[in-house]
C-alpha positions as CSV (number, residue, x, y, z in Angstrom):
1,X,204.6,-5.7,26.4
2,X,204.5,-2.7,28.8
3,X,202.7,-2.5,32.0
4,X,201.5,0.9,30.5
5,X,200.4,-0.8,26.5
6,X,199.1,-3.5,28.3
7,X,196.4,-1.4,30.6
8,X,195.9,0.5,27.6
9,X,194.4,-2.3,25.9
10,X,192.9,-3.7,28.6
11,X,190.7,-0.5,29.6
12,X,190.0,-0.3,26.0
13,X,189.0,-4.2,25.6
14,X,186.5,-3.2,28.7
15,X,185.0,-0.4,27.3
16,X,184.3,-2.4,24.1
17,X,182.4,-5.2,25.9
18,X,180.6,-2.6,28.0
19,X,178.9,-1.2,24.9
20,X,180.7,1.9,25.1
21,X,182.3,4.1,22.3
22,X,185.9,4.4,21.6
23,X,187.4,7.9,21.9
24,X,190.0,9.5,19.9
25,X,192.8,8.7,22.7
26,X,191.6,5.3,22.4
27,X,192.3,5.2,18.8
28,X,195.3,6.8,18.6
29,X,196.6,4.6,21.3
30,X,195.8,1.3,19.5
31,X,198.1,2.5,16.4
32,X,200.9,2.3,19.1
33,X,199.1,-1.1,20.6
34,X,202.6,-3.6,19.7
35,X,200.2,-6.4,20.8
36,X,199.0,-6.9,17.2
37,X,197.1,-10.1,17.5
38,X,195.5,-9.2,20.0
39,X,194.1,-6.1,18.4
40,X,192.8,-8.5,15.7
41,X,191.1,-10.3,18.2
42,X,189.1,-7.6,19.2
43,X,188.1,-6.5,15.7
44,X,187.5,-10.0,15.0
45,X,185.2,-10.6,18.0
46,X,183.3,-7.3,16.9
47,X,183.3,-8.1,13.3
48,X,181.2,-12.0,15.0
49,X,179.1,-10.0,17.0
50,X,177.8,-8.0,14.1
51,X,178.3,-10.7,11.1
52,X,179.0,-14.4,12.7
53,X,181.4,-16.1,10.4
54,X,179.2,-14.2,6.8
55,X,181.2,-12.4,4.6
56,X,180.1,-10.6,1.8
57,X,180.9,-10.6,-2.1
58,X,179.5,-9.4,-5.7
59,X,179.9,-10.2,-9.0
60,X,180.5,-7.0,-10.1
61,X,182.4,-4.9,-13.0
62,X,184.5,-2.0,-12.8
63,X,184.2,0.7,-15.5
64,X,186.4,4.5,-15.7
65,X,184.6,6.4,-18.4
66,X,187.2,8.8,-18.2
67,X,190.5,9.8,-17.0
68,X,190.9,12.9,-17.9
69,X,190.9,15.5,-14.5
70,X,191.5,18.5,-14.3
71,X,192.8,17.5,-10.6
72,X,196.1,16.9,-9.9
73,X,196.8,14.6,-7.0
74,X,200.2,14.1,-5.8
75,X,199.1,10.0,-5.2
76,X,197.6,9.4,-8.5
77,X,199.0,7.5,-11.6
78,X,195.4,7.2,-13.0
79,X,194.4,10.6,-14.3
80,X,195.9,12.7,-17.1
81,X,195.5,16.1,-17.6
82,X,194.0,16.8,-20.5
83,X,192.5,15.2,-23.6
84,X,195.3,14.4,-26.5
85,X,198.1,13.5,-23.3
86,X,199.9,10.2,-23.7
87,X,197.2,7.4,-22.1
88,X,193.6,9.8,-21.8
89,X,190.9,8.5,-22.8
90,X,187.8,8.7,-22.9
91,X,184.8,6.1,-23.7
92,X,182.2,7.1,-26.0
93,X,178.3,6.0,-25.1
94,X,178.1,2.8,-27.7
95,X,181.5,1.9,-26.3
96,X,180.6,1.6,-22.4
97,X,177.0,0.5,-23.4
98,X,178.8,-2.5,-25.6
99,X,181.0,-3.2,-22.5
100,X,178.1,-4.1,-20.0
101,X,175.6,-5.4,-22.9
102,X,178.3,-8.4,-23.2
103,X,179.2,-8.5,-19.9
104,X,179.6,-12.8,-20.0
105,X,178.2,-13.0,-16.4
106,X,173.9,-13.0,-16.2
107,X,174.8,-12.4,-12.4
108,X,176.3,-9.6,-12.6
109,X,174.5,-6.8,-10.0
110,X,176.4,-4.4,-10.2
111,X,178.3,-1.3,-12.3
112,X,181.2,0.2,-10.5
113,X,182.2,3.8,-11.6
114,X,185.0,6.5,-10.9
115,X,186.2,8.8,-13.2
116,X,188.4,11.8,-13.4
117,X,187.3,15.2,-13.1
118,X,186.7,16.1,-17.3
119,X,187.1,19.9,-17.3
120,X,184.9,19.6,-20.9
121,X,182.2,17.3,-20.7
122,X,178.6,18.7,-20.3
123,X,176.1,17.5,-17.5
124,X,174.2,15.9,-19.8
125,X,177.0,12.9,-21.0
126,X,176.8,11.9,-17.6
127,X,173.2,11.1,-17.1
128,X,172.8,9.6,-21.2
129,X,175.6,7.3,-20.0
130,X,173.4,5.8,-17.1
131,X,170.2,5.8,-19.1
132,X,172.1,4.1,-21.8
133,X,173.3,1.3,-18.9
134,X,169.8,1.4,-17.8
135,X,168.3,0.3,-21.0
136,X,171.0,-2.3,-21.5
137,X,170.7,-4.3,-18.4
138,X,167.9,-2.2,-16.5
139,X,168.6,-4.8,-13.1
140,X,172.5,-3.5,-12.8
141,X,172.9,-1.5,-10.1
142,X,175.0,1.8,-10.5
143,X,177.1,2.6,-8.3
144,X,178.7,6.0,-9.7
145,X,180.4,8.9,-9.4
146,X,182.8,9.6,-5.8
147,X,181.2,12.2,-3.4
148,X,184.4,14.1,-4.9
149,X,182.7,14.2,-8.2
150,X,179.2,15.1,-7.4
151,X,181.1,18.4,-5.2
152,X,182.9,18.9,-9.3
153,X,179.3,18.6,-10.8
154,X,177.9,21.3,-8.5
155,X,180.5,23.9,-8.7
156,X,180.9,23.6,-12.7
157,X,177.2,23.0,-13.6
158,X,175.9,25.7,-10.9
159,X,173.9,23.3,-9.1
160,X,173.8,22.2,-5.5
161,X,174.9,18.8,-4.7
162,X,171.4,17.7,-3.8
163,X,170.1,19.1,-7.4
164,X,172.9,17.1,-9.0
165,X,172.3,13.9,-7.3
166,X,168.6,14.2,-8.1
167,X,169.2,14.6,-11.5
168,X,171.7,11.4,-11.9
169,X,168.7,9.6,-9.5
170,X,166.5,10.2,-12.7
171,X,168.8,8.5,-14.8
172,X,169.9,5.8,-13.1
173,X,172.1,6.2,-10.5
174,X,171.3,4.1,-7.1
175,X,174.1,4.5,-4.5
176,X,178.0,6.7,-4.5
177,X,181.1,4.5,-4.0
178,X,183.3,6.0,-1.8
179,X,186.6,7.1,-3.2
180,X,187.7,10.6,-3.1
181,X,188.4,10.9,0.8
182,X,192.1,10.1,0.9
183,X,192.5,11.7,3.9
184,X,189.9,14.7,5.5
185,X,192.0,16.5,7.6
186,X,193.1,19.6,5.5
187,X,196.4,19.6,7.3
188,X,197.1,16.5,5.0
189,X,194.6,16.8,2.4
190,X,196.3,20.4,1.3
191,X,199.3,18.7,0.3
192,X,198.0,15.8,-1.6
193,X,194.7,16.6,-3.0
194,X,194.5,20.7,-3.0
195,X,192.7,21.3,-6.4
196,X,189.6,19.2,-5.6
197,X,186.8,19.2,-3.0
198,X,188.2,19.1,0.3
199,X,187.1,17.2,3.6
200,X,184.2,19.4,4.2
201,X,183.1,19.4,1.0
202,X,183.2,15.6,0.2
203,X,181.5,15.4,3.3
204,X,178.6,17.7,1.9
205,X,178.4,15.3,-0.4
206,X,177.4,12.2,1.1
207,X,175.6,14.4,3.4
208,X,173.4,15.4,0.9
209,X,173.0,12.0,-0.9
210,X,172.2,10.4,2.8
211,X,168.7,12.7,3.1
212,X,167.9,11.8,-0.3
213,X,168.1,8.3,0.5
214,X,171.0,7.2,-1.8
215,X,173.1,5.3,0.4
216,X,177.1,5.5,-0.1
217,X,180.2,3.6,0.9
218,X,183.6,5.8,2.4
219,X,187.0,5.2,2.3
220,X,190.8,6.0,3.6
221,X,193.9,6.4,1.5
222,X,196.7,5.5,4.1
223,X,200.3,5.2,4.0
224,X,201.8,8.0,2.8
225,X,202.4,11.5,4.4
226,X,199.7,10.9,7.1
227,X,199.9,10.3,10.6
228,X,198.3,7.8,13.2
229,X,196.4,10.7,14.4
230,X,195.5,11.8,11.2
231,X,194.0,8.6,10.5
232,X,191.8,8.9,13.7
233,X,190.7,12.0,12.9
234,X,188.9,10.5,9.4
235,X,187.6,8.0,10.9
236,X,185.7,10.1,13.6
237,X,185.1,12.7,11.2
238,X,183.2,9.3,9.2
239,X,181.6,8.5,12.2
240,X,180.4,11.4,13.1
241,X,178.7,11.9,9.6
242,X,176.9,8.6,10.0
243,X,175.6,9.2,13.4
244,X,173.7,12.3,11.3
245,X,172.8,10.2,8.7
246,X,172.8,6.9,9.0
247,X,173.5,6.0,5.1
248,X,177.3,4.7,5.0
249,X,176.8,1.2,4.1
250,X,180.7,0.3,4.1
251,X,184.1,1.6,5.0
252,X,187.0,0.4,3.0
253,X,190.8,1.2,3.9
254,X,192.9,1.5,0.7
255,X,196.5,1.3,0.8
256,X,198.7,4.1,-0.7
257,X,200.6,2.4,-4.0
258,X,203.5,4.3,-5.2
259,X,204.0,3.6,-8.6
260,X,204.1,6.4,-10.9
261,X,202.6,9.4,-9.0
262,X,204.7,11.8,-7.3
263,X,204.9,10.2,-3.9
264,X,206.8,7.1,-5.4
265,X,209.6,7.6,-3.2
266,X,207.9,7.0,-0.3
267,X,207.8,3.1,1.1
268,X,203.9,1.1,0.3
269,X,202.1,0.6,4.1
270,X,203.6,-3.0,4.8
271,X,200.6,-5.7,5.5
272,X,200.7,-5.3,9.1
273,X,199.6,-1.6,9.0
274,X,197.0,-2.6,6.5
275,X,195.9,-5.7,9.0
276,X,196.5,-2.8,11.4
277,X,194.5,-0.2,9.7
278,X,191.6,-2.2,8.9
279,X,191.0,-3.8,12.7
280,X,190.6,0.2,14.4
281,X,188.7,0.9,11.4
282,X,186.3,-2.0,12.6
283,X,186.8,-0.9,16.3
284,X,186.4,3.0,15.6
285,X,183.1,2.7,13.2
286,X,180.5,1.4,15.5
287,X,178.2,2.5,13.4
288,X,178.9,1.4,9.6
289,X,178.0,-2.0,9.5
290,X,180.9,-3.1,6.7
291,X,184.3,-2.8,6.4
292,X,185.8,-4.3,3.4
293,X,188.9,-5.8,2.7
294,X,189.6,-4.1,-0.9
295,X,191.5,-7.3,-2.6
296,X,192.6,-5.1,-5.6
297,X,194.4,-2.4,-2.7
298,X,195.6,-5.0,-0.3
299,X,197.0,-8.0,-2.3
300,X,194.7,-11.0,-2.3
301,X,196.6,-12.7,0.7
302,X,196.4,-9.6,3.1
303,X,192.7,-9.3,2.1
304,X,191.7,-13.1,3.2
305,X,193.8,-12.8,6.6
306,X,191.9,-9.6,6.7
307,X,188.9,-11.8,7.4
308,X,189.8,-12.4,10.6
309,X,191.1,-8.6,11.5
310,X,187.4,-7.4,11.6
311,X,186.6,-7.4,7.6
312,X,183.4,-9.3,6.5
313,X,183.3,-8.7,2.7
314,X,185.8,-8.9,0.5
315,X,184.4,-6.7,-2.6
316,X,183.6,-8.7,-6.4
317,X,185.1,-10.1,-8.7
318,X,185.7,-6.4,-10.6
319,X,186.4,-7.7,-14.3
320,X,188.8,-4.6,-14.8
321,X,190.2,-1.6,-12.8
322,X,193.1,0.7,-13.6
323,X,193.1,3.1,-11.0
324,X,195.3,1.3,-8.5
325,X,197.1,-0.9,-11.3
326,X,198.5,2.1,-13.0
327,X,200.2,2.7,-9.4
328,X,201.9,-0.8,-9.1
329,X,199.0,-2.9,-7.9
330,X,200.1,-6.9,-7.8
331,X,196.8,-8.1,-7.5
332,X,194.8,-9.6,-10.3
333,X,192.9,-7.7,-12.8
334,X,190.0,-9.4,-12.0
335,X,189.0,-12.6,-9.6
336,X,186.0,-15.1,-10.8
337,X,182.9,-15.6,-8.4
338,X,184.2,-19.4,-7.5
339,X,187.7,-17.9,-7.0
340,X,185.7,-15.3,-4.6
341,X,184.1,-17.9,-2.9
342,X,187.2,-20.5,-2.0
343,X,188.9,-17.7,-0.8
344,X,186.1,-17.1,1.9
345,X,186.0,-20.5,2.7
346,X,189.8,-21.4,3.1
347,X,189.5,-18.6,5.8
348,X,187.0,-20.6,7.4
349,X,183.7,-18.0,6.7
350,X,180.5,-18.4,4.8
351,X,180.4,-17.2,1.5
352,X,177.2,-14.9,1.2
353,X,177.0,-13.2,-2.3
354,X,175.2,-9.6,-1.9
355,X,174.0,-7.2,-4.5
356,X,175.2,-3.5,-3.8
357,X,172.5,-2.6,-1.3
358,X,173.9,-6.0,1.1
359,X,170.4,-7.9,-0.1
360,X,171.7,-11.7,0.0
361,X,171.3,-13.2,-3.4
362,X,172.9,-16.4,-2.5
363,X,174.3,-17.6,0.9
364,X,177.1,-20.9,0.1
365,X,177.5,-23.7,2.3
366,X,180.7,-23.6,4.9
367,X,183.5,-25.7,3.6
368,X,183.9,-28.6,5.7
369,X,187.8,-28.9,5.5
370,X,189.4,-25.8,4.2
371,X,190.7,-26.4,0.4
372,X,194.4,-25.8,1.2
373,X,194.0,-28.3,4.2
374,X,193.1,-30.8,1.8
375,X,195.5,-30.3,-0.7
376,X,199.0,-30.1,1.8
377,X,197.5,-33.7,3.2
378,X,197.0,-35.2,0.0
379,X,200.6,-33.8,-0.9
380,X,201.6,-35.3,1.8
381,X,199.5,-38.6,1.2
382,X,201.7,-38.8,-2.0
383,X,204.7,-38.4,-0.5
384,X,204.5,-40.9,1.5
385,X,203.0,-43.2,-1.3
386,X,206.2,-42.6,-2.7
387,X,208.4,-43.2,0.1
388,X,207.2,-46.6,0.9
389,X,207.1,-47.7,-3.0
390,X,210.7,-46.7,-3.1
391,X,211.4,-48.9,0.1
């Protein structure tokens, strides 16, 4: 390390345990930080300070009632352009009300839904589809519709985005996930994403859902044509939003996937720029108390080492998502709530299962020995068993 990096990070590591705020510079320099560890350490000692050793799942479900969009995103392999293309669908009510009526799981909390942007279907779908879920399984939370898709809703349906969100309010609708900000600055966001709301306008969004108290989560889609500073630039813009507002619940990074979308030449951000990504995200956000470690984005490995980069929740279980497996995604279709729960505790954290609003449902015990610990030493154990019987 550089007598320069290494004052860097030391005036920074000050002003962090003074209370004060990181700046852009700040930011901008810890992308460049090569001491990588001890980045982590910082987002880690923030992520105790705010959190201890909790970390946060559901047992959710994923749902995409449609993915027919009239968008077309350079980085998306999810969405088709029009109904009758090779692989659109679209549900029909009975089918998505079927889906969550036998949903196996009596825990389940929550409904997770993005769709595309259906250049055909009237207002009205939309909110029979969440009363339908609502008389279903009228404790499911829904969590619907990306601030990107409440800005479609507006501009079609001549409504403003606080009329719109009312409306989906009424039928069911209790918080926005937050996909749909790839990145904000429209330097970037004109080459990926140029038919769809922009930075402003997704902004607007949440803005609007904020003062009607429907809280929302926001993301980042990095590793593609962005830069460093472009990802400090979203995350102030983010933080600037919830210094007026107040009602971003959770920050999750996703990493770009290049399968079958028209970036697919360019290289997938490597683990340590997601590690990377996610610990100035914790550093940066002062003021969103979560940052998720998206399993289904990240690989399940990066995710749990994530853990201890400044994450504290590690999103549900899922059941089934297509967006990022129709770009390449490795990672399971789905992970079960014990599968959830070991992973939590081989990275030595409490397990605390939330419902979408962070209420805790159930906090687990700490393991007392990590579950891979035990397993290498009684590997090992039967190793040696072996060794002596064959002396």
């Amino acid at each position: 390390m550089t007598a320069r990096t290494a004052g860097t990070l030391d005036a920074i590591e000050a002003k962090l345990q003074a209370g004060e705020r990181l700046s852009y510079d700040d930011g901008c320099a810890l992308f460049l930080e090569p001491d990588f560890l001890r980045l982590g350490m910082l987002a880690n000692q923030v992520r105790e300070d705010k959190h201890g050793d909790r970390t946060f799942f559901n047992v959710n479900m994923r749902f995409e009632a449609t993915n027919v969009c009239e968008a077309s995103c350079s980085f998306c392999a999810f969405a088709k352009l029009k109904e009758g293309a090779a692989g659109a669908h679209t549900t029909t009510h009975e089918a998505a009300w079927k889906e969550l009526a036998e949903h196996p799981d009596p825990r389940l909390t929550e409904l997770h839904m993005v769709n595309g942007l259906h250049p055909t279907l009237p207002f009205e779908w939309y909110e029979e589809l969440l009363r339908g879920w609502k008389r279903v399984r009228p404790g499911v939370h829904l969590k619907c519709f990306t601030g990107v898709e409440i800005h479609f809703f507006a501009q079609k349906f001549g409504m403003t985005h606080e009329a719109v969100l009312t409306r989906l309010r009424a039928a069911g609708l209790g918080s926005l996930p937050g996909g749909g900000a790839e990145i904000l600055h429209p330097d970037v966001r004109q080459r990926i994403a140029t038919d769809k709301a922009n930075g402003d306008e997704y902004l607007a969004a949440h803005r609007a859902a904020h003062k009607l108290g429907i809280p929302s989560n926001c993301t980042m889609l990095y590793g593609h044509i962005e830069t460093f500073e472009h990802r400090v630039d979203h995350l102030l813009r983010l933080r600037d939003l919830q210094d007026e507002t107040q009602g971003f619940q959770c920050f999750i990074p996703l990493a770009f996937h290049n399968e079958n979308n028209s970036l697919r030449k360019l290289p997938e951000p490597t683990a340590v720029d997601s590690l990377r990504t996610l610990a100035i995200s914790r550093l940066l956000l002062d003021n969103i108390p979560h940052i998720k470690a998206y399993w289904v984005s990240m690989g399940v490995p990066t995710a749990q080492i994530a853990l201890r980069f400044g994450a504290d929740d590690l999103d549900g279980t899922i059941i089934h998502e297509s967006i990022y497996h129709s770009a390449g995604s490795r990672a399971p279709m789905a992970l079960s709530r014990d599968e959830l729960v070991r992973l939590i505790r081989e990275a030595g954290r409490i397990p605390v299962e939330r419902d979408t609003i962070y209420g805790v449902v159930e906090e687990l015990p700490r393991a007392a020995v990590p579950e891979g610990a035990l397993k290498v030493r009684d590997r090992m154990a039967r190793k040696r068993s072996l060794a002596l019987a064959g002396n």
